[in-house]
C-alpha positions in Angstrom: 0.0 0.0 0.0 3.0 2.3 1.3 4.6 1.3 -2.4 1.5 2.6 -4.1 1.3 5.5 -2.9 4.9 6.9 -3.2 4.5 5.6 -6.9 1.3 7.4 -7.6 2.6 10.8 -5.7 5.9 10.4 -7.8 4.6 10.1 -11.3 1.8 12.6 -10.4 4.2 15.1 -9.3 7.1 14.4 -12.0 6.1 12.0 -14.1 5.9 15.0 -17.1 9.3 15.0 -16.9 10.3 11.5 -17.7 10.9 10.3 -21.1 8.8 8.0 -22.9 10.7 4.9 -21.4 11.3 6.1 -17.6 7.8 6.9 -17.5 6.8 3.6 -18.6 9.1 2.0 -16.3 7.9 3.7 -13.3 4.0 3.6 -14.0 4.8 0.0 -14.6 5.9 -0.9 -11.8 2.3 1.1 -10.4 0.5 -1.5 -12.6 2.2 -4.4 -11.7 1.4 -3.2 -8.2 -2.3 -2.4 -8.4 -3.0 -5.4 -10.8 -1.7 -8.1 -8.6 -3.9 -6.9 -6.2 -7.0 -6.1 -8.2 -7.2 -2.4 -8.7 -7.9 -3.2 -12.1 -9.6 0.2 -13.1 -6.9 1.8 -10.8 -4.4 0.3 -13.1 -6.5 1.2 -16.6 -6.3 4.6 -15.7 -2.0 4.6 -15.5 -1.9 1.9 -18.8 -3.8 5.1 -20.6 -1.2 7.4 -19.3 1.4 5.0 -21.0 -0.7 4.3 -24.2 -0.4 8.2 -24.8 3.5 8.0 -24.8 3.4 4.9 -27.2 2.8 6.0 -30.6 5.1 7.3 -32.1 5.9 8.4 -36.0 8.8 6.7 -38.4 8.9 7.8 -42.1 5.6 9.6 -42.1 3.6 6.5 -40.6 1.9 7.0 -37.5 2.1 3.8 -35.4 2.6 2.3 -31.0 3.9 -0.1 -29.0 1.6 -2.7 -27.6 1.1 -2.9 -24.2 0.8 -6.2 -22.4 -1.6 -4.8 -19.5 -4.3 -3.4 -21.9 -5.7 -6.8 -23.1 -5.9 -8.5 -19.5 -7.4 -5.6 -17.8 -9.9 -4.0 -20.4 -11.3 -7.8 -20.4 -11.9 -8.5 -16.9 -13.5 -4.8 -16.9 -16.1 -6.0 -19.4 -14.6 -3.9 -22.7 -13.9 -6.9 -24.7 -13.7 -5.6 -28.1 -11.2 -3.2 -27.2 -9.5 -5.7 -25.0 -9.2 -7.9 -28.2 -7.6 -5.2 -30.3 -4.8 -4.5 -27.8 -4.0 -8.2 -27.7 -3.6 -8.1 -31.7 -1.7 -4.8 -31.4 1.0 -6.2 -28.7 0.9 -9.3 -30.6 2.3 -7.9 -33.7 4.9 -5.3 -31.8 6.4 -8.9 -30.2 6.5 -11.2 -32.7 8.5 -8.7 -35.4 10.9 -9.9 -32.5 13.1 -13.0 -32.2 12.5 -15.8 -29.3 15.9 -14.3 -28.1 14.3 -11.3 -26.8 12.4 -13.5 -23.6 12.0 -10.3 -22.0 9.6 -9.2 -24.8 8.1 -12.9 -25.3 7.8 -13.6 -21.6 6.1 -10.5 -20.7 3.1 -11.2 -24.1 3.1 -15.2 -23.2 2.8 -14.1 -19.0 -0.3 -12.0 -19.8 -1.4 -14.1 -22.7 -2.2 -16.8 -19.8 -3.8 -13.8 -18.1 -6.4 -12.9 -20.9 -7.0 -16.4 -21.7 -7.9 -16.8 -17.4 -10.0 -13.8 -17.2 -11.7 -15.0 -21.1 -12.5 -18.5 -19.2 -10.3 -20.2 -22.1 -8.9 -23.1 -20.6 -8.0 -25.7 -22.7 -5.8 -25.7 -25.6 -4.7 -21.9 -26.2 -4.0 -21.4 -22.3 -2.0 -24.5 -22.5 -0.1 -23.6 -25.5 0.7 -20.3 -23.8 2.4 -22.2 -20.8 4.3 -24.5 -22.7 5.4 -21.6 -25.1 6.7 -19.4 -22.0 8.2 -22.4 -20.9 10.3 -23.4 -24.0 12.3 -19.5 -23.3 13.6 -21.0 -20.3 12.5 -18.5 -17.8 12.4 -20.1 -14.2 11.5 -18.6 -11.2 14.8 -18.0 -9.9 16.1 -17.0 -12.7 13.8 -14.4 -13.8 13.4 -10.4 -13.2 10.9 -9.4 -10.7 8.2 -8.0 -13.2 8.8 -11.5 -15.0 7.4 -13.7 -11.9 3.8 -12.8 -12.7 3.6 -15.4 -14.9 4.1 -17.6 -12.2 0.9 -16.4 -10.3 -1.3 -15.9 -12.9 0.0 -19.8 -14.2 -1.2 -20.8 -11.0 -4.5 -19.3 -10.9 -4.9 -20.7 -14.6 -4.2 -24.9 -13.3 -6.5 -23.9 -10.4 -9.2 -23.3 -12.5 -8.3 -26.1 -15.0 -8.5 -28.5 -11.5 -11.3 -27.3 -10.7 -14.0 -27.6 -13.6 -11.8 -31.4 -14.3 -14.1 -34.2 -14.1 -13.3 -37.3 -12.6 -10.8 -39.0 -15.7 -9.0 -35.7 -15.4 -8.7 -35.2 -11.6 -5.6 -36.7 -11.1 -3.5 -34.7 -13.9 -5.1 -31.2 -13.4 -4.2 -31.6 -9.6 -0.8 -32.5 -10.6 -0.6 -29.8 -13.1 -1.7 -27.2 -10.0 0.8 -28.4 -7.4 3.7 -28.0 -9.7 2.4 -24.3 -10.7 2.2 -24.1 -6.8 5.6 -24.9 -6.0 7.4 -22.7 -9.1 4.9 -19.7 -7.7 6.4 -19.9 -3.8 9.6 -19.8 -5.2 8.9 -16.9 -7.8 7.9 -15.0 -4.4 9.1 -12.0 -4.2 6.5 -9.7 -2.5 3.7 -9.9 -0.4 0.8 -9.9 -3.1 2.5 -13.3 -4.5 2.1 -14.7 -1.5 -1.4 -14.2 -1.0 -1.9 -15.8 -4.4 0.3 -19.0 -3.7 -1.5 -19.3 -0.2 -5.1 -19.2 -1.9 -4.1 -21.6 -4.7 -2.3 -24.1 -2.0 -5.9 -23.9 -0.2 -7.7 -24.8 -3.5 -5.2 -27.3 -3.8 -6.3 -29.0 -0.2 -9.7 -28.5 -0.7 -9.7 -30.4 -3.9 -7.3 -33.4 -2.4 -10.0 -33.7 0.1 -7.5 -32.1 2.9 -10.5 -29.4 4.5 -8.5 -28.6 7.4 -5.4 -27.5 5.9 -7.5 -25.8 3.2 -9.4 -23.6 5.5 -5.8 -22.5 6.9 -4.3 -21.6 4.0 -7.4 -19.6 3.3 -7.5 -18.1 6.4 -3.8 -17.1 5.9 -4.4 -15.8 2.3 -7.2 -13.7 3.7 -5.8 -12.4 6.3 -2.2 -11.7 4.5 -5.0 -10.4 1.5 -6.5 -7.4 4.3 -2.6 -6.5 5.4 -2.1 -5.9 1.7 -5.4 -4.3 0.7 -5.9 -7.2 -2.0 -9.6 -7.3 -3.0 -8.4 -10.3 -5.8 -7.1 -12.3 -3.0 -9.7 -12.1 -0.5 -12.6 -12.7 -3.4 -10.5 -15.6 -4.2 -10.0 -16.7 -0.6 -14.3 -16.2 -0.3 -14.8 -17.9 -3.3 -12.7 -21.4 -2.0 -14.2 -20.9 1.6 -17.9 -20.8 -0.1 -17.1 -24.3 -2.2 -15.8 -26.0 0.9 -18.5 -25.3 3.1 -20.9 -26.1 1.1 -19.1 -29.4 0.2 -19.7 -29.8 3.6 -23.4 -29.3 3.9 -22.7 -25.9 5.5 -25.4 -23.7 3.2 -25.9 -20.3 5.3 -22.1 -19.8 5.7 -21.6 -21.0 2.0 -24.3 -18.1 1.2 -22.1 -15.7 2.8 -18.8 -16.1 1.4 -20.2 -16.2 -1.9 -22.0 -13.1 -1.3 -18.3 -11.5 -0.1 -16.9 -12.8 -3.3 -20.0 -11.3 -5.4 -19.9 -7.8 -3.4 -16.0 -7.6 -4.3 -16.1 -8.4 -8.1 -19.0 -6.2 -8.2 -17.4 -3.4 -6.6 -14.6 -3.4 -8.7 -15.9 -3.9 -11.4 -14.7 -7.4 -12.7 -17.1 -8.5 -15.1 -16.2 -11.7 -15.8 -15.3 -12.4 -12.3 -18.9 -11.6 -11.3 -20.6 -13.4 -14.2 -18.3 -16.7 -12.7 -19.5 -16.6 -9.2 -22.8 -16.3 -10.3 -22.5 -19.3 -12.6 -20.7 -21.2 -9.7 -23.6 -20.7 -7.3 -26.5 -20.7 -9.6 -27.4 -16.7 -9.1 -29.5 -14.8 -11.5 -31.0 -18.3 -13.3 -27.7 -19.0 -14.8 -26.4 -22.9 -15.0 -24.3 -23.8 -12.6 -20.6 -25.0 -14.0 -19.5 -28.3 -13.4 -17.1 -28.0 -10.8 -15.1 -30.5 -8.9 -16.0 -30.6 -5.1 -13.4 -31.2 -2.2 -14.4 -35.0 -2.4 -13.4 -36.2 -5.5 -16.1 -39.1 -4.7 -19.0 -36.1 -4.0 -22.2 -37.0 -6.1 -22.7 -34.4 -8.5 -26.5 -34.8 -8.4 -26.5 -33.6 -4.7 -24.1 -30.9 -5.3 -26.6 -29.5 -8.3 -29.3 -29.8 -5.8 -27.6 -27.9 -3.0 -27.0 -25.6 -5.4 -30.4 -25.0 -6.4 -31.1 -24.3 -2.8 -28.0 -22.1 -3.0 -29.3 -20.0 -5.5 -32.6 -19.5 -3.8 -31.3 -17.7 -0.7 -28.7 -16.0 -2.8 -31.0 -14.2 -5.2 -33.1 -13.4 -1.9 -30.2 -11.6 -0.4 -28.9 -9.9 -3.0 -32.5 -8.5 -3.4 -32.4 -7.0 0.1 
């Protein structure tokens, strides 16, 4: 929080004097900041900044830079056309590149995953960005700083994957997620990554079955998530704690932990972070995903029904 704000007071106070490329530098590390943590409109407002010091004008033809932020977060805020275009645009500024420049590769590939996350893409193209950013040989201890956020936002993709897997695919989306866990705690650098790896080790337990470890890693993430002012943590953090209790038959604490994770993606304005939780709990008439519950033996015909009921007392409190 401390961070952010020097940041912000900096560039507000002398960021007109920086150059094109120190004032990308320093409002990126402002992005990096607020995006990890979830101030995604926060962060759209200092990508704009940097957009305007992009173009630029070479034998008469006006062109810019892409940006690898602008996709990700103009997505998860609901502007998907635009959010599309900037993906084409930094797509084209990288790959006039060679696979020698990993700094330029990792950085499109790291919030490739990203987009693809916050799209609900999961199967081939999310997987073909992994292995791609694998194959440049970047490892977590062997990477820059701004580099490791591939690590988290790889580990927030297998979560996912591991938890809409049925039953033939259990045991290799788990596996999939634990090694993603284990690259992310050593990618740790700062506090926000280590909400993230403590929320994706919880999802981890709760899916192995493990409820009591998984309620303390949540409880960790959560509580590291408030010292940190990271509303993407906590909603994830909610969102876990909502599927394990109600795994466990507990429906009115299940209602409120979902409602915590609604309140937050609604607040911030995460739109396909809202449209998920209510697809996960049934709110608004929507279908409810196939998700796998913390017992891997759970019948899914109960776990529809429960949340049916679910959706009931949801739409009634939401309506207060």
């Amino acid at each position: 929080i401390e961070a952010e704000a020097v940041s912000r007071r900096a560039l507000e106070e002398h960021g007109e004097w920086l150059d094109a490329l120190h004032f990308l530098d320093g409002s990126g590390d402002l992005v990096f900041n607020l995006l990890l943590r979830g101030y995604l409109r926060e962060a759209w407002v200092w990508v704009e900044r940097q957009l305007a010091r992009l173009r630029f004008t070479s034998g008469g033809v006006s062109s810019r830079q892409g940006n690898p932020w602008a996709g990700p977060l103009l997505l998860a805020l609901g502007r998907t056309g635009e959010a599309v275009e900037y993906q084409r645009v930094t797509k084209e500024f990288v790959e006039g590149a060679p696979r020698t420049e990993r700094y330029l590769w990792g950085e499109l590939l790291s919030y490739r995953v990203l987009f693809h996350l916050e799209q609900g893409e999961l199967g081939k193209p999310l997987d073909t960005a992994i292995d791609e950013h694998r194959a440049l040989g970047l490892r977590p201890l062997n990477t820059s700083f701004h580099m490791r956020s591939f690590f988290v936002f790889q580990a927030l993709a297998r979560m996912e994957q591991a938890m809409r897997a049925g039953p033939e695919d259990a045991a290799e989306t788990t596996a999939r997620l634990r090694a993603a866990i284990g690259e992310l705690e050593r990618a740790v650098m700062i506090p926000s990554m280590q909400a993230h790896a403590l929320v994706a080790r919880g999802a981890l337990c709760r899916l192995e079955g493990r409820r009591e470890r998984a309620e303390g890693y949540l409880e960790m993430a959560d509580r590291l998530a408030r010292e940190i002012d990271s509303p993407w943590v906590r909603f994830e953090a909610a969102r876990q704690r909502a599927h394990l209790l109600l795994a466990r038959g507990r429906r009115r604490p299940a209602e409120r932990e979902a409602r915590v994770a609604l309140a937050l993606s609604l607040e911030h304005g995460w739109k396909h972070r809202s449209k998920k939780i209510r697809q996960e709990f049934g709110i608004g008439g929507t279908s409810r995903l196939t998700y796998r519950s913390s017992s891997v033996t759970a019948s899914r015909d109960r776990s529809r029904a429960g949340s049916l009921r679910l959706q009931r007392r949801l739409d009634a409190l939401l309506e207060v």
